[in-house]
N, C-alpha and C positions, 0 to 999 in steps of 0.2 A: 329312453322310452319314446315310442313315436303315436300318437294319438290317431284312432281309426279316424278316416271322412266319411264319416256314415251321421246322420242325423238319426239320433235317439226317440223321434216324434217326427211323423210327419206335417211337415213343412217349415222345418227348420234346417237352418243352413247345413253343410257340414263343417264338425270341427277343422282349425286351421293344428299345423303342426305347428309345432314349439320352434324348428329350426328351417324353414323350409326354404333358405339361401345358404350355401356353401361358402364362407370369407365374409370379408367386409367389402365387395362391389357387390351392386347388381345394375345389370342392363336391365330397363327397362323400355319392353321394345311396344311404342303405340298404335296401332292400324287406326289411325285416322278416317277409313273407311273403305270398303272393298271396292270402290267402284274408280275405273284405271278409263283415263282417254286413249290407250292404246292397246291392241290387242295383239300382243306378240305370242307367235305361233307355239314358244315352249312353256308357257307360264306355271310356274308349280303351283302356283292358286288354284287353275285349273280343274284339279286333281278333285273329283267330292263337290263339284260345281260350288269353291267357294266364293270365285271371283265376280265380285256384283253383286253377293248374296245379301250383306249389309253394305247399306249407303248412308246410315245415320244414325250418331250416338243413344245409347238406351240407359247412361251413365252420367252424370254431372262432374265440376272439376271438382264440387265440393264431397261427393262420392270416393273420386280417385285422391283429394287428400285424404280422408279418410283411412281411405285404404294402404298411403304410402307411412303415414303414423301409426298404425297399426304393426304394419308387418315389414316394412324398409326403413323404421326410423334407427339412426347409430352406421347407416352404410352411407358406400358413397353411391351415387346412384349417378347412372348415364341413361342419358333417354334416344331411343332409335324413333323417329317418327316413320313409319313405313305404311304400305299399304296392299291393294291399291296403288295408287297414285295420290300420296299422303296429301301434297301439296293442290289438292281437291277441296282442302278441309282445312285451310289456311286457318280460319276463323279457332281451330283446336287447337294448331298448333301454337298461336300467338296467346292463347289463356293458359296452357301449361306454362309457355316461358313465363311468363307475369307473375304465374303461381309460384314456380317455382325457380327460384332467380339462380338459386347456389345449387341445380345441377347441373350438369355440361349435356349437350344436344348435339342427335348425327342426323342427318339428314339420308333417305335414304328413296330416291328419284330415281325416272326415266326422263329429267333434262329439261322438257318439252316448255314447263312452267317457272322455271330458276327465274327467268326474267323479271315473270311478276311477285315476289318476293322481296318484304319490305329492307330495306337495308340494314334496320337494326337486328332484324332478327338473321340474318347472314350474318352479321359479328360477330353472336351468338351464338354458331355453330362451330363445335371444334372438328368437324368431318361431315364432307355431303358425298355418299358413295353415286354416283349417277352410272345407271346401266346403261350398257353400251355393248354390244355385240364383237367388235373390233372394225374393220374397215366399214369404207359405206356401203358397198353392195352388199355384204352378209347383214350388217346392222338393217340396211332399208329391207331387205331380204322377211329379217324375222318380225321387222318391226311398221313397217311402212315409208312408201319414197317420201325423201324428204328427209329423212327424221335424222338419218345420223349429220347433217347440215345444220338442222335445225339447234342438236343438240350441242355440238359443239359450239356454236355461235352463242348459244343461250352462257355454256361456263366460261367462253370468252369474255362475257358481260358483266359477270359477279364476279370474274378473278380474284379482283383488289379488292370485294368487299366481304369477301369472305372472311369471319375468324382464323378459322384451322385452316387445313388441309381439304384437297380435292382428290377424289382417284376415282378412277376409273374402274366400273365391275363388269367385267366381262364374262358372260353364261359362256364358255367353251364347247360348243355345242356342234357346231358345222365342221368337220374333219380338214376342213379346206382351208382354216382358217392359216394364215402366213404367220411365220418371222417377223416379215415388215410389217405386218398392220399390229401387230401386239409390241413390236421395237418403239413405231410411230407413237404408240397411247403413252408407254413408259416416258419416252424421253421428250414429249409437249410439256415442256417447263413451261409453257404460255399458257394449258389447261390446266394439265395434272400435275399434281405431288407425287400420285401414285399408281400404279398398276396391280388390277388382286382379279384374279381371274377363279370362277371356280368352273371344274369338269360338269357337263350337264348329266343331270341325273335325269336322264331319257337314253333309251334304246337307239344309241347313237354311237355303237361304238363294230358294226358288223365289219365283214370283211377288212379292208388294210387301213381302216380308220384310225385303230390305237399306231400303227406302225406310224401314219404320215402323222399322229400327233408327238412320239417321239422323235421325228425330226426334227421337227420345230422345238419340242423341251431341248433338245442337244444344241441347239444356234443363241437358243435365250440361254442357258448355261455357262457358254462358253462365255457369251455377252459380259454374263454377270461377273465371274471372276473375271474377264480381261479388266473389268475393271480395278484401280490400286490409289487412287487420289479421292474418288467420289464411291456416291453408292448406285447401281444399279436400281432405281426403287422400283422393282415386283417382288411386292408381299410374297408370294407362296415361298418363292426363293429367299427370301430376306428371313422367313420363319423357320422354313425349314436350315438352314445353315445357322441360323440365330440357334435353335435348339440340339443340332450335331456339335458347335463347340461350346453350349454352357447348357449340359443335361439340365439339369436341374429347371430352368425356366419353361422348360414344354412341361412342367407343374406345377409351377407354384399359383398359377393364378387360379387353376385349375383344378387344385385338389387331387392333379394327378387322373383327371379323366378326361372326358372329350376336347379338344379346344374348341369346338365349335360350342361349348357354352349351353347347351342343353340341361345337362347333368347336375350343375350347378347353381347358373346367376344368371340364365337368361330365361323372362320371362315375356309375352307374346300376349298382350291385351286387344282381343277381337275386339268391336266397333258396340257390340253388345254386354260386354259387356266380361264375357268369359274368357281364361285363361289357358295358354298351354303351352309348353313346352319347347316346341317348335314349330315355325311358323310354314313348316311344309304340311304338317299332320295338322292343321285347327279343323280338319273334318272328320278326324277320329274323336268323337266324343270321350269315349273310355279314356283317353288321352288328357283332359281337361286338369288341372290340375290349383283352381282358382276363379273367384267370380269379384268384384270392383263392389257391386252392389250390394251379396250378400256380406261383404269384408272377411273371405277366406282366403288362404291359401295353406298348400301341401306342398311336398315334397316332388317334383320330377320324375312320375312315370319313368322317363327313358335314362335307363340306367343299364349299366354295362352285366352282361349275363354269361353265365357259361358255355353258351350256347354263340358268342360271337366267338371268333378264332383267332382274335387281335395278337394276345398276349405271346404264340407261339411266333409271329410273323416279324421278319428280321427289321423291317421301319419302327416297329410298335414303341419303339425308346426312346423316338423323335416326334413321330405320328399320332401317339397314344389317339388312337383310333379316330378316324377323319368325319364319319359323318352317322351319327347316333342313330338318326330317321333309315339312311342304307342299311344299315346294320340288323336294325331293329325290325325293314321288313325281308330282307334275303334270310336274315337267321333264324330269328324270333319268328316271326311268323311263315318262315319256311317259304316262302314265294322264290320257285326255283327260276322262272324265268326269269326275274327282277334281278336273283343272285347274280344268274349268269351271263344276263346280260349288260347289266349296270356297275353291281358291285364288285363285282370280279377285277371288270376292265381299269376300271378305277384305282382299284389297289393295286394292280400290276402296275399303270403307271405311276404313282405313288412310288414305287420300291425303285422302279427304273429311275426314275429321278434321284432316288438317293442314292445310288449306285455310282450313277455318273455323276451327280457331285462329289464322292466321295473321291473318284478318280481328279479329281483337279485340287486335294489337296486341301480343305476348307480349313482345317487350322492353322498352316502356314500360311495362306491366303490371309485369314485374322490378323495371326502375326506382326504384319506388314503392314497392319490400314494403321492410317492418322487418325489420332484419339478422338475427334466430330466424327469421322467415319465410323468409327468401331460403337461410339454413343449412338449412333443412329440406328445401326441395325440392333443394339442390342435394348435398347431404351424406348424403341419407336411409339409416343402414344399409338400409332393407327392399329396396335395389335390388337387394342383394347376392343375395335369398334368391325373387325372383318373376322370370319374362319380362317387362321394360319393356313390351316391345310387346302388344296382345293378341292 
C-alpha cells in the first residue's frame, strides 16, 4: 500500500510514504547552497534559473536530524555535499560532519577552494569528485583562465590529506576534447585515484561530433584492456566491463533500475529546504518529492515508464537505462528536439562502446587480472558515489 502526498486539511504537510528508499543505502546529496564563484558556460543548474536562486539555508541541523530519524534511520547513509559551489558553505558542511560522525562524506567541487578546507574534515571524506573539463584550454575555455592551474595545484595540496579517493569529473562536452588530455587526468597518480567522465546533456552533439568522440572512446578502450597488471581507473569503463562479466551487479544496488540512483536512494536537499529526485530537475516543482522542515518524504517521481525504449535496446543488460532525467524529458515528456538531439547521441554512443568492448574480449581479459586487480574493478567503493554510466 503506498499512501497519497496530498494533505487532508489545508496546510498540513503531505503524508510521507511507508517506504520511500529502495535497499538499505541512501545517498544523501546536500546543496549547501546555490550560489557557485564560477560560471561555467554548460551548467545544468542553469536550466529554470536555479543557480544563485538560494544562497542560504531556510532549515536547521536540528531540522535535518529530524528528518534523517524519521525516514533514514536503520540505512546506511553517504552524504554528497554539492551545490553550487558547496564549499561556500563550509560552516554546513563542518555541522553535518559533527552531527553526524558514523556517515561517510563525498565532496563534490570545482577545485577553486580545496585549499581552504580544514584538514580534519578532508579525512573525513571518502571521495571529492572535483570538475574538470579535461585539458586546460577546454577547462579555462568553459570555465575561466586560470582555473584548470589553479585547480590542479589546489588537489595537489590536499593529496595526502585526503581520506578516500580523488577523481576527476569531466562534463564531456567539447567534441574536441583528446585521448591525451582525458589519458593525462586517468593516469596523475600525483592528483587522481580516478577518471569518470559523463556526455554533456546539451545540444552538443551536431555534425561529426559523436564520430570524433568515438575516436577517442576507441584509444581509451584499447588503453584500458592493454592494461593486465594494473587497472585502467576510468569509471565509465571500469562499470561498464564490471557489469558485462558479472550481470547481476548492474542490479543489485539498484533494485535493477537506473544506476544513476534516482529511482531509488538518491535524494537531492535544495538549500530551502525541499526535495527531489534529481539534482538536474530541482526546478521542476511537480518533481519535488520531500521537504526537511515539514519531515516528509515519497517515493521518486522518476521512475521507468513504457514509454522509455530501454528494455528493447541491445546495452539495456549492462546499462539498465543511463540517465532517468534524458529519459524522462525525450520520452515522457515527448520533447522531440531534446530526443534527438541529446538522448539519441548519447545512446548510440553508449551501445558503441559496448560493442567495441565487446570486441577485445572482456571476460578473457577478467580472466587474466591478479586477484587486487579483479577486487578493484569489481569491488570499487567510488561506484557508490558517481553514475557508472556516462
Amino acid at each position: 500500500m503506498t499512501f497519497q502526498t496530498l494533505s487532508l486539511e489545508p496546510g498540513l504537510p503531505p503524508v510521507s510514504d511507508p517506504e520511500p528508499i529502495v535497499g538499505g543505502r541512501v545517498e544523501l546529496q546536500l546543496l549547501t547552497t546555490l550560489k557557485c564563484n564560477l560560471k561555467c558556460t554548460y551548467c545544468s543548474l542553469g536550466v529554470g534559473e536555479v543557480l544563485g536562486s538560494q544562497t542560504e539555508l531556510k532549515y536547521d541541523i536540528d531540522q535535518l536530524a529530524a528528518f534523517v530519524d524519521r525516514h533514514l534511520a536503520g540505512k546506511e547513509v553517504y552524504v554528497t555535499f554539492y551545490g553550487g559551489e558547496p564549499t561556500l558553505n563550509m560552516r554546513m558542511m563542518q555541522d553535518v560532519m559533527t552531527r553526524f560522525p558514523h556517515f561517510r562524506f563525498q565532496l563534490q567541487t570545482n577545485g577553486t577552494l580545496l585549499d581552504d578546507m580544514p584538514e580534519w574534515m578532508l579525512a573525513k571524506l571518502s571521495n571529492i569528485l572535483v570538475s574538470i573539463d579535461g585539458g586546460e584550454a577546454i577547462t579555462d575555455g568553459y570555465r575561466g583562465r586560470g582555473i584548470w592551474r589553479q585547480v590542479i595545484r589546489n588537489v595537489s595540496h590536499v593529496r595526502d590529506k585526503v581520506g578516500g579517493t580523488i577523481t576527476a569529473r569531466v562534463t564531456w562536452g567539447n567534441p574536441d576534447t583528446s585521448f591525451e588530455e582525458l589519458d593525462e587526468l586517468a593516469t596523475a597518480e600525483d592528483a587522481f585515484d580516478y577518471l569518470y567522465w559523463q556526455f554533456v546533456a546539451d545540444e552538443m552533439y551536431g555534425g561529426d561530433s559523436v564520430e570524433k568522440r568515438q575516436a577517442v572512446l576507441v584509444r581509451l578502450i584499447d588503453r584500458f584492456f592493454a592494461a593486465t597488471d594494473t587497472l585502467y581507473p576510468l569509471i565509465p569503463l571500469m562499470g561498464i566491463v564490471r557489469n558485462k562479466v558479472l550481470p547481476t551487479r548492474a542490479r543489485e544496488l539498484y533494485a535493477g533500475l537506473t544506476q544513476c540512483r534516482v529511482s531509488t536512494h538518491l535524494i537531492n536537499v535544495m538549500p530551502n529546504g525541499q526535495i527531489y529526485p534529481c539534482p538536474d530537475m530541482m526546478y521542476a516543482h511537480h518533481m519535488q518529492m520531500g521537504e526537511i522542515q515539514g519531515n516528509w518524504l515519497k517515493k521518486s517521481p522518476l521512475q521507468p515508464t513504457p514509454d522509455m525504449p530501454c528494455e528493447t535496446c541491445e546495452a539495456f543488460s549492462w546499462c539498465r537505462r543511463n540517465c532517468m532525467k534524458n529519459l524522462y524529458l525525450g520520452y515522457v515528456k515527448q520533447d522531440e528536439r531534446y530526443r534527438r538531439n541529446v538522448v539519441e547521441p548519447i545512446c548510440e554512443l553508449l551501445r558503441f562502446m559496448g560493442r567495441e568492448i565487446d570486441r577485445r574480449d572482456p571476460h578473457g581479459w577478467f580472466a587474466g587480472l591478479p586477484v587486487p586487480v579483479r577486487k578493484r574493478l569489481v569491488d570499487a567503493e567510488v561506484y557508490e558515489y558517481v553514475e557508472i554510466m556516462p
